[in-house]
N, C-alpha and C positions, 0 to 999 in steps of 0.2 A: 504494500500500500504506500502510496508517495503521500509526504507530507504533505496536507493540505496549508501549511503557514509560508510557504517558498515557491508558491505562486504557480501546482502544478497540478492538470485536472485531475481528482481523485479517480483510480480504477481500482475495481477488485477484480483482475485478471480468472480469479478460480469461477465468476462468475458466466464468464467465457466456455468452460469448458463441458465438452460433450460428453452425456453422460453415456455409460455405456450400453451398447445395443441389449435388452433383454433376451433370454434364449429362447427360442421360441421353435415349436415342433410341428407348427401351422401359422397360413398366413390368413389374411379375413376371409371371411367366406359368410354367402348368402343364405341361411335358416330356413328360407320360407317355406322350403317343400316338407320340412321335420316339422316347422312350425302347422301347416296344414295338417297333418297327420298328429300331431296330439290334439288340434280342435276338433278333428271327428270323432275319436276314443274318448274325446271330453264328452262331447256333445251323448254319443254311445251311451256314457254309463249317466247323463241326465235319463234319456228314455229309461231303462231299465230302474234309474230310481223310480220314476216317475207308474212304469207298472205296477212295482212293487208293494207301491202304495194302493195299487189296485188292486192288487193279489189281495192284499189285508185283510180291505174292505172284502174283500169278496168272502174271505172265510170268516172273519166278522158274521158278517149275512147269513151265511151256512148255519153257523154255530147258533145261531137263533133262532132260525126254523126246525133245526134239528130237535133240540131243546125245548119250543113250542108246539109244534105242532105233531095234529095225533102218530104221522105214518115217520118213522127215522130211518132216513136213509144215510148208512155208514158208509156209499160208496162215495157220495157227495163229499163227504170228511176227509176221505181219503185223498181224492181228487185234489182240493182244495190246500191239503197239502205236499202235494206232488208239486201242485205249481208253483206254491212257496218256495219250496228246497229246491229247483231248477232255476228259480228266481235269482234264490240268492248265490249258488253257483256260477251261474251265468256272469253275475253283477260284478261276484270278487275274482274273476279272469280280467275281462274287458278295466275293470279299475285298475288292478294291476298293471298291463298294456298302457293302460291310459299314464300311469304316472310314472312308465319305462321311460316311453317316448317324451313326457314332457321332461325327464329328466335332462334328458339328451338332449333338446332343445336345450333347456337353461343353462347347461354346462357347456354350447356348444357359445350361448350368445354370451354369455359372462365372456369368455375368451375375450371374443370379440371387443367388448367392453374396456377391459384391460389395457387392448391395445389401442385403441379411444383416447384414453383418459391417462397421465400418469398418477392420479388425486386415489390414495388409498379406497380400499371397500371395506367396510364395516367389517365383514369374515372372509378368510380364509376360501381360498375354490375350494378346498374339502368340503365346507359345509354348504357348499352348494347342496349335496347332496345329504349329507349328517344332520344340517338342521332339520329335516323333514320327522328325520325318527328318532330324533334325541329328545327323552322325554323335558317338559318344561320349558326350555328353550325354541320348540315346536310350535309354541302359540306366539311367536312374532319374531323371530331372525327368519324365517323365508320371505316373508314380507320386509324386512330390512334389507336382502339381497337382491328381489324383483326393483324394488326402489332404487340401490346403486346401480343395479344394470338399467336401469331408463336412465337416471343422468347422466350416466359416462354415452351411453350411446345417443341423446339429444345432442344435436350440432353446438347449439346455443349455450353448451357446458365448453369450459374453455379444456385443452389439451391438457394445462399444464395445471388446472388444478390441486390446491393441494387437499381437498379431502373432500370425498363426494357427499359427507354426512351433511354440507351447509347446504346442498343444493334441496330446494323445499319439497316435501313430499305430492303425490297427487292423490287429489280421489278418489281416482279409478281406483288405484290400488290399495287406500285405505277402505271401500266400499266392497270391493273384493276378500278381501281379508277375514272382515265383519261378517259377508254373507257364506263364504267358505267357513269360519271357524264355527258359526252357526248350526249347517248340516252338518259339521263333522259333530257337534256335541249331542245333537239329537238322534243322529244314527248309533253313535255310540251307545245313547242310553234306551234307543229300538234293540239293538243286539243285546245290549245285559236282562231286559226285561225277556226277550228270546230263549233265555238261558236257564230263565228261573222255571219253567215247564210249567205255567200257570196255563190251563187250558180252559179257563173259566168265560164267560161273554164280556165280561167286564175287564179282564186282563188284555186279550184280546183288541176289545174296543180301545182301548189307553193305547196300545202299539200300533193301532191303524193310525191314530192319530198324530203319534211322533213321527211314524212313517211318511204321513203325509207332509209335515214340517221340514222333516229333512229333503223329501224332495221337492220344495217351493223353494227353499235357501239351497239344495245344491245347483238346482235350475239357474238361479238369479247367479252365484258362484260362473255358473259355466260360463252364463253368456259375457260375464265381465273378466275372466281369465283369458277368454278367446279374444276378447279386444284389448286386453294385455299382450298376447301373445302379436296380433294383427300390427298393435304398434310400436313394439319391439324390432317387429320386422321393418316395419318402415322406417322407424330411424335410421335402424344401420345401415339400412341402403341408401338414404338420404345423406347421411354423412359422409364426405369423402373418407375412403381407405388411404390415411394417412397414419402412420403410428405416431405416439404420441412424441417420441422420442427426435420424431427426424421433425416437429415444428420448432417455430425460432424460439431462445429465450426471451426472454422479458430482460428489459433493459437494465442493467444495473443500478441501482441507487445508494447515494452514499448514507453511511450510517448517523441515526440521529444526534442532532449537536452540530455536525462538521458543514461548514459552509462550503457553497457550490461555486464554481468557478467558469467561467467560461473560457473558450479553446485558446486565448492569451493572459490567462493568467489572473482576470478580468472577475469580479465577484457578480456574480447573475443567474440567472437561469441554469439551470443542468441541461445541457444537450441533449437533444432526442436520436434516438439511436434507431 
């Protein structure tokens, strides 16, 4: 550093210096077709929630005519549970698929993101996929990661940010969040009641109806995940494929206290660089 009192512009030369290239085992690449493919396995397992709640009701219904009225047909009961347990088979395949592929999306556009932005993320790429099933942590670090991967991937976020935690949340994805952790608690507490082998009309009826909760909130869920996902894609494609590494630094500025000088020695302004 040159003394600023001997009439010489101040530079911090290490401010100059190029940081070095991150390792990298992929370069950008466009989602949208990964992306399309977990909205329909989203969408998939909406429908299925959405029978499932019908199934309910339907044996619901059963279970009360069987109960009421004079003639009881057990083949009905049976039935009715036949389409249950195919139901829920069906539901926990297609879910799983569903939250393969999204996985793979989100790990593929985090990258992505990374190389956006050099401004930290909140977690780690491991929890890209950890925070889903690490209990506790589960009900809001993936929403803390859908979050920093929108603003490293908005153009409108500068490259050289330094921490994507200041860039303000949206929404979309605090509305998503709310409506996903919703269906997940109500399904949850549809399967523990499942469990307890309560075969009563009244037990029953209490499960058609969390059934049905869960599938209104995972429904409203889908459709705001899929326009998560939708404008995910469209950032990064919007954004140029520049890494963050190869744009300019930010100009130097001398440290508080020290007076500015201009290119003769001259007390003024700081040059713009």
């Amino acid at each position: 550093m040159n003394d600023p009192y001997r009439g010489e512009p101040w530079t911090d030369h290490r401010a100059y210096a190029v940081p070095a290239q991150p390792p990298l085992d992929r370069w950008f690449s466009s989602e949208r077709a990964i992306g399309i493919a977990a909205a329909v396995l989203i969408a998939a397992v909406t429908l299925i929630s959405a029978l499932t709640a019908v199934s309910d009701w339907h044996s619901f219904r059963v279970l009360r005519a069987y109960e009421a009225g004079p003639i009881r047909d057990a083949a009905k009961l049976q039935q009715a549970d036949l389409v249950s347990g195919s139901l829920w088979v069906l539901s926990s395949i297609v879910l799983l698929a569903a939250a393969l592929v999204f996985l793979i999306w989100l790990w593929r556009v985090r990258w992505n993101a990374e190389m956006f932005c050099q401004g930290a993320h909140r977690h780690t790429r491991g929890w890209v996929i950890g925070a889903w099933i690490c209990p506790v942590v589960n009900l809001w670090w993936p929403k803390q990661i859908i979050d920093d991967v929108l603003a490293a991937s908005d153009r409108r976020t500068p490259a050289r940010i330094d921490s994507l935690r200041a860039v303000p949340n949206t929404a979309l994805v605090r509305a998503w969040w709310i409506a996903g952790l919703t269906g997940f608690l109500l399904d949850n507490a549809t399967n523990r009641r499942a469990l307890i082998d309560d075969s009563s009309i009244g037990a029953i009826g209490v499960n058609a109806v969390l059934s049905t909760g869960s599938a209104i909130a995972t429904a409203v869920a889908a459709v705001l995940v899929i326009m998560i996902i939708e404008r995910v894609n469209a950032l990064q494609t919007e954004r140029p494929w520049e890494p963050w590494w190869s744009t300019p630094l930010a100009a130097p500025q001398a440290p508080p206290g020290l007076p500015h000088y201009g290119p003769r020695g001259q007390s003024g302004p700081q040059p713009s660089f």
